[in-house]
N, C-alpha and C positions, 0 to 999 in steps of 0.2 A: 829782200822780200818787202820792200817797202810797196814796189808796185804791183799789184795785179798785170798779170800779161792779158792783154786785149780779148785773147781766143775766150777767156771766163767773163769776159764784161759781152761779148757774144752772143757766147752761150747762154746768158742770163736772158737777152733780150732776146732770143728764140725761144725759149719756155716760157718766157711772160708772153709773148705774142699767142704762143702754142694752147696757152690757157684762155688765154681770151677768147680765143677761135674755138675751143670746144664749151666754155661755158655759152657761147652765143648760138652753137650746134643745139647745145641741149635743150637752150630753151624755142628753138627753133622745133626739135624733136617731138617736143612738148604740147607745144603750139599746134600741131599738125596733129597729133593722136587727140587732143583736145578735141580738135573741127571732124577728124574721121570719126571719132564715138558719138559725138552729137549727131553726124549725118546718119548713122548706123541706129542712135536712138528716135529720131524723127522718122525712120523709115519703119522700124517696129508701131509705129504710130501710141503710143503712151502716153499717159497724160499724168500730168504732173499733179504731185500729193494734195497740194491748196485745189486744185480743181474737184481734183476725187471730194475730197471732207466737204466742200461746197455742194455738190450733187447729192452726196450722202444727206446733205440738212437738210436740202430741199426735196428727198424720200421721205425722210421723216416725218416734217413738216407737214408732206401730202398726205403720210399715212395716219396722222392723228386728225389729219380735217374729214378723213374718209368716216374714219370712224367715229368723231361729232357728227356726220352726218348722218351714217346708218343709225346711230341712238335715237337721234331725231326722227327720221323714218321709220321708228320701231312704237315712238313714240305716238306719231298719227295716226298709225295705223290701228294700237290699241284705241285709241280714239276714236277712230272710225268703227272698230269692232262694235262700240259702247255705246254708241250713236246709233248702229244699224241692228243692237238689240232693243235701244229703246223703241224705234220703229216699229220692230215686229211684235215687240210685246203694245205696243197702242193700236195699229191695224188689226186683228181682231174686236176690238170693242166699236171700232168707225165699222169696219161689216156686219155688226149685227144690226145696228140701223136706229134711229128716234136722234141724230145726228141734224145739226142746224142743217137747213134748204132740201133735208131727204122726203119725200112725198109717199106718205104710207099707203 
């Protein structure tokens, strides 16, 4: 029993080949359901999570400038209200007349 008979030094180098050929399968396997899921997810057409939370800021972003803005327009507007009472409370006193250039 000193030597191994040949058919086991063989046999060895057939399952070692045999494993190499299926670890290169699998990553072969792999590879390929890898690029089918990608094509299958570009065709759902999805966008990807950094992109969402980016649009998402720049909703935000526009809904807080919206709403600086409408406070400001809410602003003028009181303004203008305040403006076009003092008007109508001084226009009575210009129509009753003795008003600079009015000829009695």
């Amino acid at each position: 029993m000193a030597e191994r008979p040949r058919f086991f030094d063989d046999l060895a180098g057939v399952a070692g080949g045999a494993l190499s050929a299926l670890a290169g399968l699998r990553e072969e396997a792999g590879s390929v359901a890898r690029a089918r899921l990608d094509e299958a997810l570009r065709a759902l057409d999805l966008v990807r999570r950094e992109e969402l939370e980016a649009v998402q800021e720049l909703a935000a972003n526009a809904r807080a400038g919206q709403e600086t803005a409408e406070a400001a327009v809410a602003a003028l507007e009181a303004r203008v209200a305040a403006l076009e009472a003092r008007l109508a409370a001084l226009e009575p006193k210009a129509a009753s007349g003795g008003g600079p250039g009015m000829i009695a």
